[in-house]
C-alpha positions as CSV (number, residue, x, y, z in Angstrom):
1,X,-8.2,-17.4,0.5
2,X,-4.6,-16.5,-0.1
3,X,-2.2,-19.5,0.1
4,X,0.6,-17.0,1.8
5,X,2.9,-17.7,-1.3
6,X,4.3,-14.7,-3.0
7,X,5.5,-13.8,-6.6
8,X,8.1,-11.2,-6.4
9,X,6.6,-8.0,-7.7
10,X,10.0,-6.5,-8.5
11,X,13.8,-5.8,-7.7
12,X,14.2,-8.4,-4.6
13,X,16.9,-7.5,-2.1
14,X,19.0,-10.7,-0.9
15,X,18.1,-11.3,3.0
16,X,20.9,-11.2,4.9
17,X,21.7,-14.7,6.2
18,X,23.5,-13.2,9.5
19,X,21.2,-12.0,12.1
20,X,20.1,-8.8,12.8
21,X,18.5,-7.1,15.4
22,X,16.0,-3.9,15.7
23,X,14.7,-2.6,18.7
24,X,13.4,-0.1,21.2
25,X,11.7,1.2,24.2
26,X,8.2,1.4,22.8
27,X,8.1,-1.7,21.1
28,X,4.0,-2.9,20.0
29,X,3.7,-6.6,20.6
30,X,0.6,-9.2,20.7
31,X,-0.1,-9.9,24.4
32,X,2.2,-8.2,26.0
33,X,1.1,-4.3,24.6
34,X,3.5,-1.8,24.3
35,X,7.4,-2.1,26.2
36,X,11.0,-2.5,25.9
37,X,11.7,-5.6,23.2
38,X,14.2,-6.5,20.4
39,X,13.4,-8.4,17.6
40,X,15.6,-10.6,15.7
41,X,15.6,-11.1,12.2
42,X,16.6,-13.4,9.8
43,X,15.9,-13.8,6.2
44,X,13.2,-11.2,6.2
45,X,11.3,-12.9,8.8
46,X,11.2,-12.4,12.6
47,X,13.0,-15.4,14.1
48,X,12.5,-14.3,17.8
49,X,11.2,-11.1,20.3
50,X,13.5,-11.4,23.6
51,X,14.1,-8.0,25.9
52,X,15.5,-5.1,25.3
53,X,19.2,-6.1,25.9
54,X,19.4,-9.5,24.6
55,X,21.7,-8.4,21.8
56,X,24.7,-11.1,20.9
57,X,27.8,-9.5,19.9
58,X,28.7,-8.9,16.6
59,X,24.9,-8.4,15.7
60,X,24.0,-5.4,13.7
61,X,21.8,-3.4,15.7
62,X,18.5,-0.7,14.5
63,X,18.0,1.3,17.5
64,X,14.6,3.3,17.6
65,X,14.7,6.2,19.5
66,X,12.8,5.8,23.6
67,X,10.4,8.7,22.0
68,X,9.4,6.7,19.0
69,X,6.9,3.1,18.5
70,X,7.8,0.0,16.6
71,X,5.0,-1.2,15.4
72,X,4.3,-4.3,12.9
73,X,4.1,-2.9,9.5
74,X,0.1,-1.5,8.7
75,X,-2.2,-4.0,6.9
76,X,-4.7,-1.7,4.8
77,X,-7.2,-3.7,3.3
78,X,-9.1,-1.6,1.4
79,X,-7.4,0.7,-1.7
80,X,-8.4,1.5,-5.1
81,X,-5.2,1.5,-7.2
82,X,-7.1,1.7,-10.5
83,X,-4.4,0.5,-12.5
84,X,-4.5,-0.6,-15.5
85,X,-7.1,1.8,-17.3
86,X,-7.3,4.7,-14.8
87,X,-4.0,4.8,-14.0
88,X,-4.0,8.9,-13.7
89,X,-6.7,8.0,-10.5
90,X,-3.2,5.9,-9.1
91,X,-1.2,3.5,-9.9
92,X,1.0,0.6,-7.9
93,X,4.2,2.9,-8.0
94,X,2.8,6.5,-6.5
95,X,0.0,4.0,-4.0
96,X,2.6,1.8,-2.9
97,X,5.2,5.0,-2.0
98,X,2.4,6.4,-0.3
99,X,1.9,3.5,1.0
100,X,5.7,3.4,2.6
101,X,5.7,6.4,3.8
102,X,2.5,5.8,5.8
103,X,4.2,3.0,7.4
104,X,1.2,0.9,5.1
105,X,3.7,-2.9,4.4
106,X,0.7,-5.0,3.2
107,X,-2.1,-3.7,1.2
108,X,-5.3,-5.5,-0.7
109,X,-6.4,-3.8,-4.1
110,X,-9.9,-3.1,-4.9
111,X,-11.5,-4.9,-8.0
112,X,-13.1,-2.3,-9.7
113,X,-11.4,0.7,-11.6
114,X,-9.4,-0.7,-13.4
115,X,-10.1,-1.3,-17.1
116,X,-10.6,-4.8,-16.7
117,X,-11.7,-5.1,-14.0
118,X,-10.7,-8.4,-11.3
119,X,-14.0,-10.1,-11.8
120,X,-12.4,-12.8,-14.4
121,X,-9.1,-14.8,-14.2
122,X,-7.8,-13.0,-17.4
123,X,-8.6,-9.6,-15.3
124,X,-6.9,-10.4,-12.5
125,X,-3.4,-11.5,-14.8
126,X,-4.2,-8.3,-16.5
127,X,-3.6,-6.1,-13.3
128,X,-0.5,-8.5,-11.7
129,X,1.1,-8.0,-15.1
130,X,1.1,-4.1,-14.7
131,X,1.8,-4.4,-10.9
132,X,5.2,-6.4,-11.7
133,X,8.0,-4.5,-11.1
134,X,6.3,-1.0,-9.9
135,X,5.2,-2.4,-5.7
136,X,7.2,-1.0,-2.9
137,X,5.1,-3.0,-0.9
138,X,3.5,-6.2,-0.3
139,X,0.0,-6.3,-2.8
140,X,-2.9,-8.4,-2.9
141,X,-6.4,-8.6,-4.8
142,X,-9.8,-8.5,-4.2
143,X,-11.9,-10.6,-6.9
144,X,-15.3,-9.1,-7.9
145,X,-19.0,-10.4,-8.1
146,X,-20.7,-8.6,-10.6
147,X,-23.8,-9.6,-12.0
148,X,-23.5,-13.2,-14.0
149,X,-19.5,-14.0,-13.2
150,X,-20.3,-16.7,-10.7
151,X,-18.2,-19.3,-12.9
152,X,-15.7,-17.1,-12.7
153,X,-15.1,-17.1,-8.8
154,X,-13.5,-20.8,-8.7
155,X,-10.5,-19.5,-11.2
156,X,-10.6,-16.3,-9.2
157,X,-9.8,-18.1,-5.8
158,X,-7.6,-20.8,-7.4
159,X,-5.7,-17.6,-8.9
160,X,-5.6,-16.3,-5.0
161,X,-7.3,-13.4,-4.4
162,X,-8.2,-12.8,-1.2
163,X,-12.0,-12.7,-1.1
164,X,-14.5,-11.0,-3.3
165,X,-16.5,-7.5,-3.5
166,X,-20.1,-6.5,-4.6
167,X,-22.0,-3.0,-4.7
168,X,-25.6,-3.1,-3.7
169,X,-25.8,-0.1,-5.7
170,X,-24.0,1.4,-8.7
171,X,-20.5,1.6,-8.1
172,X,-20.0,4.7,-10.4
173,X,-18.3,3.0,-12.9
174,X,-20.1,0.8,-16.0
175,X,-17.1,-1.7,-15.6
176,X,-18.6,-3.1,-12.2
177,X,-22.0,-3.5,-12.3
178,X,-23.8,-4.1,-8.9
179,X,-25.9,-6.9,-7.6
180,X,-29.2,-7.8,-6.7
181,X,-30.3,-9.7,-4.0
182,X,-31.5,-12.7,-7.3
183,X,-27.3,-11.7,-7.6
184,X,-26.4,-12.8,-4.2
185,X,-28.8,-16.2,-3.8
186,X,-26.5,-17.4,-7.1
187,X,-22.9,-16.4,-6.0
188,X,-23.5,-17.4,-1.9
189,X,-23.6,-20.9,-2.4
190,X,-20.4,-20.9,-4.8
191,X,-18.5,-18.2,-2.3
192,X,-19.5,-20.8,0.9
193,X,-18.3,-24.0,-0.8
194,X,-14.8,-21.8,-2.0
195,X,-14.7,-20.4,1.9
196,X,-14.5,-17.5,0.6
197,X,-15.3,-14.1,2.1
198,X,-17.9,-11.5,0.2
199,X,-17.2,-7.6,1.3
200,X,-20.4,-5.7,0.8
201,X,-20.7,-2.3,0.1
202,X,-24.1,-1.9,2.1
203,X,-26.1,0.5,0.4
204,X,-29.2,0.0,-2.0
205,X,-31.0,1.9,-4.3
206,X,-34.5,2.7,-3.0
207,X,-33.9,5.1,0.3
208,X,-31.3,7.2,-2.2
209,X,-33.9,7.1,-5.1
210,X,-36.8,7.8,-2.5
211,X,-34.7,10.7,-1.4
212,X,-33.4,12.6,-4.8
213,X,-36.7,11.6,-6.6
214,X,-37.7,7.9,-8.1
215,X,-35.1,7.3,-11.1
216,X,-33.2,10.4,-11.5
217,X,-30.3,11.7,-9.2
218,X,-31.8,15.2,-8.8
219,X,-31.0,17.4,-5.7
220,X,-33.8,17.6,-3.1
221,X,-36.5,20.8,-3.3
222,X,-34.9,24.3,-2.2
223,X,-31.0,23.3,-1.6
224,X,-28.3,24.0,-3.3
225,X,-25.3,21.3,-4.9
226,X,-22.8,22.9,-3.3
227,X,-23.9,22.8,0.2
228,X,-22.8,19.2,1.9
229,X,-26.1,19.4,3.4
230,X,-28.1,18.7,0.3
231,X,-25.6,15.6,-0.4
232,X,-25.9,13.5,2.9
233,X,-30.1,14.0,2.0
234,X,-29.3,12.0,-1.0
235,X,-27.8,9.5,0.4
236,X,-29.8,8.7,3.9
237,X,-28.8,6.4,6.4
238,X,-31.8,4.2,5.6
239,X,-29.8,3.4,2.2
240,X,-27.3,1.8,4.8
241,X,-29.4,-0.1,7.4
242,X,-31.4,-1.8,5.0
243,X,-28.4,-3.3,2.6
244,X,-27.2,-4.3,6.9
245,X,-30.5,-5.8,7.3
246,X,-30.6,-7.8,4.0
247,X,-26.6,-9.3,4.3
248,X,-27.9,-10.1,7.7
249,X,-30.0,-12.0,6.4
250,X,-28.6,-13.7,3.5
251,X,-25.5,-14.2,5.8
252,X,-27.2,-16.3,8.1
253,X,-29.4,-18.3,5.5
254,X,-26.5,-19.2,3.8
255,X,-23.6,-19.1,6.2
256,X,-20.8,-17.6,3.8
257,X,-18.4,-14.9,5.4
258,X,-19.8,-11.9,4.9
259,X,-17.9,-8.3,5.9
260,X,-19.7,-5.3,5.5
261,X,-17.2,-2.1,4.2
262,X,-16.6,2.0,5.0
263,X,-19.7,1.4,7.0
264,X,-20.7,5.0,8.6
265,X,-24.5,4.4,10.0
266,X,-24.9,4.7,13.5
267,X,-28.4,3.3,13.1
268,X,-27.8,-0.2,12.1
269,X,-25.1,-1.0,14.7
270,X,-28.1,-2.6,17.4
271,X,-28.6,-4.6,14.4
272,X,-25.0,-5.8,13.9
273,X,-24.2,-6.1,17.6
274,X,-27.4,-8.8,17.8
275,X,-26.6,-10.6,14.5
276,X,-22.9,-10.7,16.1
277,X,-23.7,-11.6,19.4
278,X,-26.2,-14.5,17.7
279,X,-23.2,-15.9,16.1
280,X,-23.8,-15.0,12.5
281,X,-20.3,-14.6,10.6
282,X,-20.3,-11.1,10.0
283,X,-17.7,-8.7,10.3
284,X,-17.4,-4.2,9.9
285,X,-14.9,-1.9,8.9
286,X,-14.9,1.6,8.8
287,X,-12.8,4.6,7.8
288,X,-11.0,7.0,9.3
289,X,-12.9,10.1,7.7
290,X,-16.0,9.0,9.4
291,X,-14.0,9.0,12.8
292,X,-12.3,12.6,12.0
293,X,-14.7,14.3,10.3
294,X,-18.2,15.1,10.9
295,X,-20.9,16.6,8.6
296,X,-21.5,19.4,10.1
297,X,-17.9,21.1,9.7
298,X,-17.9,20.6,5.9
299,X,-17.6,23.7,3.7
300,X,-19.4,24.9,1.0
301,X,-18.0,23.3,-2.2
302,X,-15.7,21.2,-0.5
303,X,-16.3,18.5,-2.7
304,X,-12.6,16.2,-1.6
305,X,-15.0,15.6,1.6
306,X,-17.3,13.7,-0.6
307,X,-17.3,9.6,-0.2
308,X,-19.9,7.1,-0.4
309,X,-21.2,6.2,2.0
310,X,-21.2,10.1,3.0
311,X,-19.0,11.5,6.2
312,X,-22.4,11.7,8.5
313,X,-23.0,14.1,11.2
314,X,-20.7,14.6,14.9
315,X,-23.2,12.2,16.6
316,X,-22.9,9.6,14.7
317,X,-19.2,9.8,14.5
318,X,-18.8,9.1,18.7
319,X,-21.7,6.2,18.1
320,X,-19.1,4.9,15.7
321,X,-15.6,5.1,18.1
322,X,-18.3,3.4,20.5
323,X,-18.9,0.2,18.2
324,X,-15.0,0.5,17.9
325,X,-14.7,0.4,21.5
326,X,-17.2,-2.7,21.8
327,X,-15.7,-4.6,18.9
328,X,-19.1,-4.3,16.9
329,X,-17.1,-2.9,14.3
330,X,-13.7,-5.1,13.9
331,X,-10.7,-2.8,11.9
332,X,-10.1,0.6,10.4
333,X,-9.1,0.8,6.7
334,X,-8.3,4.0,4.3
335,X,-10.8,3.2,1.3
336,X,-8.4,5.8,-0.4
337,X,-9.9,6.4,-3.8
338,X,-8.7,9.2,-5.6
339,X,-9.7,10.6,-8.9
340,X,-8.0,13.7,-10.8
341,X,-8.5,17.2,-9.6
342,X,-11.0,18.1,-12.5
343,X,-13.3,14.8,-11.6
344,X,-13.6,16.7,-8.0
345,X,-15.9,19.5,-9.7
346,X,-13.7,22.0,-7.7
347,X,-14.9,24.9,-9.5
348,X,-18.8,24.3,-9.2
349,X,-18.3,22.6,-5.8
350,X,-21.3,20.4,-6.9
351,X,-21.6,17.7,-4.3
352,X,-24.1,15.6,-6.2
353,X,-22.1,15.7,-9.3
354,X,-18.4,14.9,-8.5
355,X,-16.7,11.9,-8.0
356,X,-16.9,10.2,-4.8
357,X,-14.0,9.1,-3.1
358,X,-11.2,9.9,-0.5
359,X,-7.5,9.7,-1.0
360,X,-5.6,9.4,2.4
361,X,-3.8,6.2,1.7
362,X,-0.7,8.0,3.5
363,X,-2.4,9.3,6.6
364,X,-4.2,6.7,8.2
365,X,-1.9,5.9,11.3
366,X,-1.2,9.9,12.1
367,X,-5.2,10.4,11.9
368,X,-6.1,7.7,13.2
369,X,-4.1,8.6,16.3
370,X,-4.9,11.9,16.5
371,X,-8.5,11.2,16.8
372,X,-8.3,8.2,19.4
373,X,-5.6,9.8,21.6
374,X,-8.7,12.7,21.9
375,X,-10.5,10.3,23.4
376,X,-9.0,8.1,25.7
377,X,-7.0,5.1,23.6
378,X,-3.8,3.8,23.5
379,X,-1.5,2.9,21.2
380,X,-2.6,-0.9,21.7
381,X,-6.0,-0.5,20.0
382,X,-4.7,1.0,16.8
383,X,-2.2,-2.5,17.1
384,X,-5.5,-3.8,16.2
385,X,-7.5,-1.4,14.3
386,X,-4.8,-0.9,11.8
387,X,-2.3,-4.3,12.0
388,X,-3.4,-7.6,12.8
389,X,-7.2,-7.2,12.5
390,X,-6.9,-6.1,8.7
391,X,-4.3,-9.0,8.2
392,X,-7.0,-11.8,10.0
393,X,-9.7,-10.4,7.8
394,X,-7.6,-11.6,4.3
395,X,-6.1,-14.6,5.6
396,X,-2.7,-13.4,6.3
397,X,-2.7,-14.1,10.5
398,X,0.5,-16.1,11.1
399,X,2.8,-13.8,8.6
400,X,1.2,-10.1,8.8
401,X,0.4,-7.5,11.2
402,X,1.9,-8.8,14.5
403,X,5.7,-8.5,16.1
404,X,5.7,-11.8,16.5
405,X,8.0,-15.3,15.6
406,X,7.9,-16.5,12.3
407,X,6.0,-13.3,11.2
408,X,7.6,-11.2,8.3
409,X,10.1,-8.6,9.3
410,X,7.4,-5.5,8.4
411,X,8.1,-2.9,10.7
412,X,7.3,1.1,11.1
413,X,9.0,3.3,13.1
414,X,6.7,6.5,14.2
415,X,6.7,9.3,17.2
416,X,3.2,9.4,18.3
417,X,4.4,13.0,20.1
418,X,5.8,14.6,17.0
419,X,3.1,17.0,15.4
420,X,2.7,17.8,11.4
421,X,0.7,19.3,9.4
422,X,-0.8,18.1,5.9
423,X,0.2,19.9,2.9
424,X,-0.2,18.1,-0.8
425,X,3.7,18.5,-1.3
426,X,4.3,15.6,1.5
427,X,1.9,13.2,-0.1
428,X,3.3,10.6,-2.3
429,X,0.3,9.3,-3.7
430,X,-0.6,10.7,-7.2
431,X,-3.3,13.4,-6.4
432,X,-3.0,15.4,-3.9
433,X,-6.5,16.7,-3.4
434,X,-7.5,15.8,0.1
435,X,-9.7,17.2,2.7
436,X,-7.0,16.6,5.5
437,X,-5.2,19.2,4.0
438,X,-3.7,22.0,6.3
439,X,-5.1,19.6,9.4
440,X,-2.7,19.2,12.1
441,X,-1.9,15.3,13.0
442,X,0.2,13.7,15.8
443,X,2.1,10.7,14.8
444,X,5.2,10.9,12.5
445,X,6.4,7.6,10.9
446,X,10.0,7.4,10.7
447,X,11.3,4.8,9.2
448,X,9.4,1.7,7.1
449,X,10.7,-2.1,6.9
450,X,9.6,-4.8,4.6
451,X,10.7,-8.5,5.7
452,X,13.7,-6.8,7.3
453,X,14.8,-4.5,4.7
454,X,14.4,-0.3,5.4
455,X,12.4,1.3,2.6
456,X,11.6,4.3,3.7
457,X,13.8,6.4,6.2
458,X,13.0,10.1,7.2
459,X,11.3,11.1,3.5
460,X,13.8,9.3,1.3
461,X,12.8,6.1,-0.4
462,X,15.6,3.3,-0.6
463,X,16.3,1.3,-3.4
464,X,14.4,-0.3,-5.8
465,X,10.4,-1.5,-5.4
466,X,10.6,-5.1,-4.1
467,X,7.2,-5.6,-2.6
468,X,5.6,-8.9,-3.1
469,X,2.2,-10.1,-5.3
470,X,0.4,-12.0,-2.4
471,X,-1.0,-14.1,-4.8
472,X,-1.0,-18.6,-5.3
473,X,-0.8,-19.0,-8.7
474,X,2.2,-20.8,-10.1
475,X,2.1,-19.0,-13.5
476,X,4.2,-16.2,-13.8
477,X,2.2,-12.5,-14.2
478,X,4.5,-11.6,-16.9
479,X,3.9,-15.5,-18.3
């Protein structure tokens, strides 16, 4: 796990030794839910959270309007930067502006994409070298487990990423093979003894082979490629519930931390609530495009709907806000993974060909809203959805995703009445293809604070990136 120490990541702004005060009417805090609160800060981190008109005289004062939240800056644990090697798929400087102006402070890279990728020390120094000087935002890593790098987990951790990641399946790119379950029985015992956590993407071979034909990725008898119909057949829930089944399993036999990402089967949730409720250390994300979305809305050839696991159909989607509801499944994370336009097959609109993955690093708190406001929650469960559930999850509790005492100063102003709608020009990150285009959110962040400091304010971006590595290691990236 992360230590909490930092190495600056670019242009730092001096903190302010006077203190200053934000506040508002709508203020989100741990406990207490949402109400009138100021927070007081000094030196980039929240000294105190009294009412509303404790203000001393002579303090500098951010007022947030009484129709707009304060919430702690977003904690997204789950984005593929893809820098260095891919950096036309994103880099830290467009996915950390995105970022910003999603109200997104904190977020944890993905290992693989990159060219290296973080499953090695040298990997790892590869991509905080690039990062350096380019974050608007605070940045930290997943470490990989491929298939023989279990030596290479100790230097990983010592290094501080945050946990580590394995595909059950191919992972679409050679760099990052995936795992077998021989795989997992050598790196468990290594990942226990380092407390480390292993994110699983939970989907294995045999249901998806069984589906498109033994060995070859062909499209099932009398459909078409372009028809999203023909797609979620290849890649049947099955595929899911069996990779749940087995880290289940392995989870319990060995007892290592084990958190299962995007998950979109409503089938295996029985099995997580009982392997939950019998005390095995398992914990679920999922994605916003499996709440929004639903299979059976998806055009012809609309191939920036395709992910992996796949958007599943409308059912499913309200057997997944249920398991939110429940706490079967724990936080709600972007898994933004763009690709360039042509990788997207737009012209074809061949769903079994293009590139799987969803960019909507920017969106999550407006869609995320949107969709739960529909249906009966407040702004208190996307407090933990989307804040301090993500920050528990890589170690940063006590610093991230709360209003809180001795917490960073990471703050987002939004209106959760104030209506948009998506159009690529808005979007920050680096390809705009997205299938929330022309959709029509609720929730407009306003203004975005990093230990204090405003960075983003109405659509402008101020000053120069000085977002934080959330890295241990005492060499320098650069060194």
């Amino acid at each position: 796990m992360t230590s909490g120490k930092g190495v600056n990541c670019g242009l730092s702004f001096p903190m302010p030794n006077q203190e200053t005060v934000i506040r508002g009417q709508q203020v989100g805090l741990p406990e207490r839910g949402v109400g009138p609160a100021s927070i007081h800060i000094k030196d980039g981190v929240i000294a105190r959270v009294s009412d509303f008109d404790d203000v001393p005289a002579g303090l500098s004062v951010e007022e947030a309007g009484d129709d707009t939240m304060v919430f702690p800056g977003l904690v997204d644990t789950h984005v593929h930067i893809n820098e260095p090697g891919r950096t036309a798929w994103e880099g830290f400087a467009t996915a950390t502006r995105a970022a910003a102006a999603g109200g997104v402070t904190t977020l944890i890279d993905m290992p693989l994409n990159s060219i290296p990728p973080t499953t090695s020390r040298a990997g790892l120094l590869a991509k905080a070298a690039v990062a350096k000087g380019q974050c608007f935002v605070d940045v930290g890593f997943w470490g990989g487990v491929v298939p023989g790098n279990t030596n290479e987990l100790s230097d990983l951790a010592a290094e501080g990423v945050v946990g580590f990641k394995c595909f059950l399946i191919h992972s679409g790119v050679d760099e990052f093979p995936n795992v077998t379950e021989a795989d997992l029985r050598a790196a468990l015992p290594e990942l226990k003894r380092l407390d480390a956590m292993l994110i699983v993407h939970a989907e294995v071979p045999g249901p998806i082979e069984h589906a498109c034909g033994v060995g070859k990725q062909t499209q099932p008898a009398g459909s078409g490629a372009s028809d999203y119909a023909t797609f979620l057949a290849s890649r049947p829930r099955a595929a899911e519930n069996e990779a749940v089944e087995l880290m289940i399993r392995l989870c319990r036999e060995f007892g290592t931390r084990v958190h299962i990402v995007h998950h979109s089967s409503a089938d295996a949730l029985p099995s997580l609530r009982a392997a939950r409720a019998a005390g095995v250390g398992l914990s679920v994300e999922t994605c916003p495009h499996y709440l929004y979305f639903a299979a059976e809305d998806i055009p012809v050839g609309a191939t920036e709907f395709k992910c992996c696991p796949p958007i599943r159909e409308r059912e499913n989607r309200e057997l997944l806000w249920q398991a939110l509801a429940d706490g079967t499944i724990d936080l709600i994370v972007s898994d933004h993974s763009p690709c360039t336009e042509d990788l997207k097959l737009k012209q074809t609109g061949n769903f079994l060909e293009a590139w799987g993955g969803i960019a909507s690093l920017q969106l999550r708190l407006p869609i995320m809203w949107t969709a739960a406001a529909r249906r009966g929650f407040s702004s208190e469960h996307l407090l933990k959805w989307l804040c301090s559930a993500p920050a528990e999850q890589v170690g940063l509790a006590g610093r991230k995703g709360k209003i809180a005492a001795g917490y960073d100063a990471d703050l987002v102003f939004w209106k959760p009445g104030e209506e948009f709608t998506v159009e690529p020009g808005m979007l920050h990150h680096r390809n705009k293809l997205t299938p929330y285009r022309g959709e029509r959110l609720q929730g407009v962040v306003q203004k975005t604070f990093l230990r204090g400091r405003k960075i983003y304010d109405g659509g402008e971006f101020l000053g120069e990136p000085g977002g934080n590595l959330l890295w241990s290691t005492k060499r320098s990236p650069s060194s």
